[in-house]
C-alpha positions in Angstrom: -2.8 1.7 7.4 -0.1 4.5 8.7 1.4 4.4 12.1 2.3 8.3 11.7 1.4 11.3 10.3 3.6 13.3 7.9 7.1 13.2 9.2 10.1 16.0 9.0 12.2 15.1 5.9 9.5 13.1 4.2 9.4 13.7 0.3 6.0 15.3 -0.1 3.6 14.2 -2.8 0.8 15.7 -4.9 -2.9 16.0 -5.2 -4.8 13.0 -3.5 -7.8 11.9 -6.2 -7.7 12.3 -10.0 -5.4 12.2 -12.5 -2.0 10.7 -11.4 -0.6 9.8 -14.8 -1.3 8.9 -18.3 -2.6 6.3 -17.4 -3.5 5.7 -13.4 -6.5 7.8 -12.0 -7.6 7.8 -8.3 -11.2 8.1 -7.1 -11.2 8.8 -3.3 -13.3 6.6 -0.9 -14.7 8.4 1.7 -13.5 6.6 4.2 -10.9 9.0 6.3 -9.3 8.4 9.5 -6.0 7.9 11.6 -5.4 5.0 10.0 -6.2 5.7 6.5 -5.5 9.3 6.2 -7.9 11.1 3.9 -9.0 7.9 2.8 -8.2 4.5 0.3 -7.2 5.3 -2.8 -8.8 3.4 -5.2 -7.2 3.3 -9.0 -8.0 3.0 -12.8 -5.7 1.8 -14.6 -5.9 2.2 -18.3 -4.5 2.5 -21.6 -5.2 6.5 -22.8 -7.1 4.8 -25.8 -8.4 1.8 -24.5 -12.0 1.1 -23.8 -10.9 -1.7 -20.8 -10.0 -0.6 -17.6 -8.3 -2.6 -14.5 -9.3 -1.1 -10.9 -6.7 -1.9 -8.2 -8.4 -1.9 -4.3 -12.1 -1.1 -4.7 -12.0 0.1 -1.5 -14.9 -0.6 1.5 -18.0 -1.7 1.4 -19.3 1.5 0.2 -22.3 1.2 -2.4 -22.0 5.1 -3.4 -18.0 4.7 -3.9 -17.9 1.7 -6.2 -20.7 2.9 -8.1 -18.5 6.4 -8.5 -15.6 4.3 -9.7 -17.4 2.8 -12.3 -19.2 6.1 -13.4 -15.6 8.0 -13.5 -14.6 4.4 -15.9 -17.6 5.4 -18.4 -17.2 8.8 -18.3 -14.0 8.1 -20.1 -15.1 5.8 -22.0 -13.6 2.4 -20.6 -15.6 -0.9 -18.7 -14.5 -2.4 -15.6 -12.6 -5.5 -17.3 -10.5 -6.9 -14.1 -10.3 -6.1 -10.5 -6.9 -6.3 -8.7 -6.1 -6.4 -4.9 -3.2 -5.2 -3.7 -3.8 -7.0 -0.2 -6.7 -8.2 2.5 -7.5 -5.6 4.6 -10.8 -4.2 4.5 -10.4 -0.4 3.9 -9.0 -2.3 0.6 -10.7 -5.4 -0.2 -14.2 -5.6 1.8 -15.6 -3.7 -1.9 -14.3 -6.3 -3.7 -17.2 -9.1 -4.1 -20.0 -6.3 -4.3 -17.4 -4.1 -7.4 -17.3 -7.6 -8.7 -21.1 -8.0 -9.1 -21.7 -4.8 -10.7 -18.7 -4.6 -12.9 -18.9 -8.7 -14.1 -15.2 -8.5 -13.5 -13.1 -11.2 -11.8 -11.1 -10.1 -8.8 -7.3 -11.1 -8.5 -5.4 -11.3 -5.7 -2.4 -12.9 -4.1 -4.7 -14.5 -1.0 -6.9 -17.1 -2.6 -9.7 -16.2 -0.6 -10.2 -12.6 -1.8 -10.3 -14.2 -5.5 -13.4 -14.1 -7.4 -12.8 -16.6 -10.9 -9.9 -18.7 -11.9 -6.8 -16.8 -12.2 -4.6 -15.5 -8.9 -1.5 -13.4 -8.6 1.8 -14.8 -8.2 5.1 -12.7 -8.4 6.5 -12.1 -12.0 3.3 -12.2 -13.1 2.3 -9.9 -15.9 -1.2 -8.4 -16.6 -2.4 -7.3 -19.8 -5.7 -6.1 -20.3 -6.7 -3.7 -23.3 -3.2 -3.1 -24.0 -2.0 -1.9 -20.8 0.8 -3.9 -18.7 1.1 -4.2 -14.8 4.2 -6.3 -13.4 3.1 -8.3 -10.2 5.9 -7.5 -7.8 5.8 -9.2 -4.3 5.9 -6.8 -1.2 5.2 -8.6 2.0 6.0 -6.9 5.2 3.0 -4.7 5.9 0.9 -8.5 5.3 2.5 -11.4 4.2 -0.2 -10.9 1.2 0.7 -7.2 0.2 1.7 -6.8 -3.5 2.5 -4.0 -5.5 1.9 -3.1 -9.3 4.7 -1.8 -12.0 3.3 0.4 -14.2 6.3 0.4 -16.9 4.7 2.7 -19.6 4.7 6.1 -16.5 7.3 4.9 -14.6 5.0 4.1 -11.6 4.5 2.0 -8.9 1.2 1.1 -7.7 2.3 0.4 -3.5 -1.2 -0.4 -1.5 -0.2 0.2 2.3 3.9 -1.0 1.8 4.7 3.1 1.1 1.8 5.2 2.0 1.7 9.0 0.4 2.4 10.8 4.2 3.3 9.0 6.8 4.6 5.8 7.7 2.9 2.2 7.3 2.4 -0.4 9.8 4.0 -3.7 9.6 1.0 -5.7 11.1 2.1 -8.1 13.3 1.9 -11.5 13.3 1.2 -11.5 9.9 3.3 -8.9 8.7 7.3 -9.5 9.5 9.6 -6.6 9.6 12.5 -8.5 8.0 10.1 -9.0 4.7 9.2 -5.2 4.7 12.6 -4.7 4.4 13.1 -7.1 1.6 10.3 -5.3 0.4 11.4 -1.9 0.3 14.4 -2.8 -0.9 13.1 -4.8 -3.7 11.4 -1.0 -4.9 14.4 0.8 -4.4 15.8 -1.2 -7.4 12.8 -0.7 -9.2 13.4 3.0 -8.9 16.9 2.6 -9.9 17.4 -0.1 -13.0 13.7 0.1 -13.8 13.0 3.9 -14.3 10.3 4.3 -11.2 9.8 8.1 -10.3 6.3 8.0 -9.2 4.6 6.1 -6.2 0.7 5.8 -6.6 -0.3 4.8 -2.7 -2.9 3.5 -1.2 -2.9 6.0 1.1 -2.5 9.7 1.0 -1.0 11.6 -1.9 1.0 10.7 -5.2 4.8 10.9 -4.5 7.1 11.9 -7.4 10.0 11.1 -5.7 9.9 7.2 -5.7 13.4 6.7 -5.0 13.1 9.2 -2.1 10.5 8.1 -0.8 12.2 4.4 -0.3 15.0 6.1 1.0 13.3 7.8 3.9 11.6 4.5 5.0 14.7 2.3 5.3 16.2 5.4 7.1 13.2 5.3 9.6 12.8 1.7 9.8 16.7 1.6 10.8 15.8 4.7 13.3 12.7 3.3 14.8 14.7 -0.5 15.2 17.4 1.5 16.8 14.9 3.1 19.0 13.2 0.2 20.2 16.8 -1.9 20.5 17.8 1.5 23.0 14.0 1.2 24.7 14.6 -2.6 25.3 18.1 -1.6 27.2 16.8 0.5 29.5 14.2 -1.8 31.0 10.9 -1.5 28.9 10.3 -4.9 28.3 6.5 -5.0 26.8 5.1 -3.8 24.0 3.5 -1.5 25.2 6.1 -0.1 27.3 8.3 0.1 24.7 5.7 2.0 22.4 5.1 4.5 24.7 8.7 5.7 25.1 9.0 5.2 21.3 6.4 6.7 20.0 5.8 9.9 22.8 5.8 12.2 20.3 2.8 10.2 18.2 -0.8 10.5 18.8 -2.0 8.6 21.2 -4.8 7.2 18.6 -1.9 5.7 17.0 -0.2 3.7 20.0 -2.4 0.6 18.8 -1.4 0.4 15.4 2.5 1.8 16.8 2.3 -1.7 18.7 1.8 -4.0 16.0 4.7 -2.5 14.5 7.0 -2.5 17.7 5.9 -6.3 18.2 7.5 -7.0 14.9 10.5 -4.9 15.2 10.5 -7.2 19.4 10.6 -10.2 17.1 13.0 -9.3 14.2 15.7 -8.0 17.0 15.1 -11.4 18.6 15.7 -13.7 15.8 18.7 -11.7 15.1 19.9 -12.4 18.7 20.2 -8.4 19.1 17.8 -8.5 22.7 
């Protein structure tokens, strides 16, 4: 869910669907709009020689998608084993129950509501499914449920809606805190630097093989837009949606709603810091 479209100074990424790595491939839901850019990005995950394959956000509730998903899986050779989620929101998840039916997979998730079978996903966690390992890694901010995946073995990182390929993400107020999405960025930034990351696989938009960069250039512009709104706050423009519009003037207009989820958690985050 971006707030923005491609800004100036934004590391640029690569193709949108197909083959990201060795082992990640995206199929493309066909689902595009402001807020999703050229739509979700669902991924396969798999070991090059595997026959199992783990899907991360099925996407919408989109009969022709999911089935493509699971065609592209048995094209190369590989079943559906588990379904992963990297957070609730429905250009992500609403797929999730139907991909479950046709696939006979369970469906993991952090929220245990969006679970279908036993097993949920907690931080630290590590999944290992026909040989290939993804690192749970905790990234709330954009929704207190939002979790990315480490994919050690390409020096990826599988980020849902917390780093979007173009763009910027929304931190979704109430349920998304800015002061976690900071925590959150920060906590890929070291991945990028003592764990080897170079590549962000989005759920948005297109691969970026810059991962270090690309965590760079949202601190900077969530320290730019706080600044903005702390400036907006001085000089008199008190709601939301004041402060949005002399904020964000040079975004969309389309925009200003999603713009004002993330201005009412930058409002509170400046307030419990005793900043306004």
């Amino acid at each position: 869910m971006t707030e923005a479209a491609a800004l100036p100074g934004q590391p640029r990424g690569g193709v949108v669907s197909g083959r990201a790595t060795a082992r990640a491939y995206c199929v493309l839901a066909p689902n595009p709009s402001a807020m999703t850019l050229d739509g979700t990005n669902t991924w396969i995950v798999a070991e090059p020689d595997s026959g199992l394959a783990v899907v991360i956000d099925p996407g919408p509730l989109d009969e022709g998608h999911l089935r493509a998903v699971i065609d592209t899986a048995e094209r190369a050779g590989q079943r559906v084993a588990l379904t992963l989620l990297t957070h609730g929101h429905p250009d992500h998840a609403d797929g999730a129950a139907r991909f479950a039916e046709l696939t006979g997979s369970s469906v993991r998730a952090l929220d245990p509501a969006l679970r279908l079978g036993d097993e949920g996903l907690e931080a630290g966690d590590v999944i290992t499914t026909g040989g290939l390992e993804l690192r749970v890694v905790p990234t709330p901010g954009h929704t207190a449920d939002s979790l990315s995946f480490h994919l050690p073995a390409d020096g990826a990182v599988l980020t849902g809606d917390t780093i979007l390929g173009r763009g910027t993400t929304v931190v979704a107020h109430p349920d998304g805190r800015l002061g976690d999405y900071l925590d959150s960025l920060r906590r890929l930034r070291s991945l990028t630097v003592d764990d080897g990351v170079s590549t962000v696989l989005p759920g948005h938009g297109p691969v970026l093989n810059d991962a270090q960069g690309a965590v760079e250039f949202y601190l900077a512009h969530r320290a730019h837009r706080l600044a903005q709104v702390e400036t907006a706050v001085e000089a008199g423009h008190r709601t939301p949606a004041e402060v949005v519009a002399s904020v964000y003037a040079d975004v969309d207009r389309s925009l200003w709603p999603a713009a004002e989820l993330s201005v009412r958690a930058q409002l509170d985050y400046l307030d419990e810091h005793g900043l306004i």
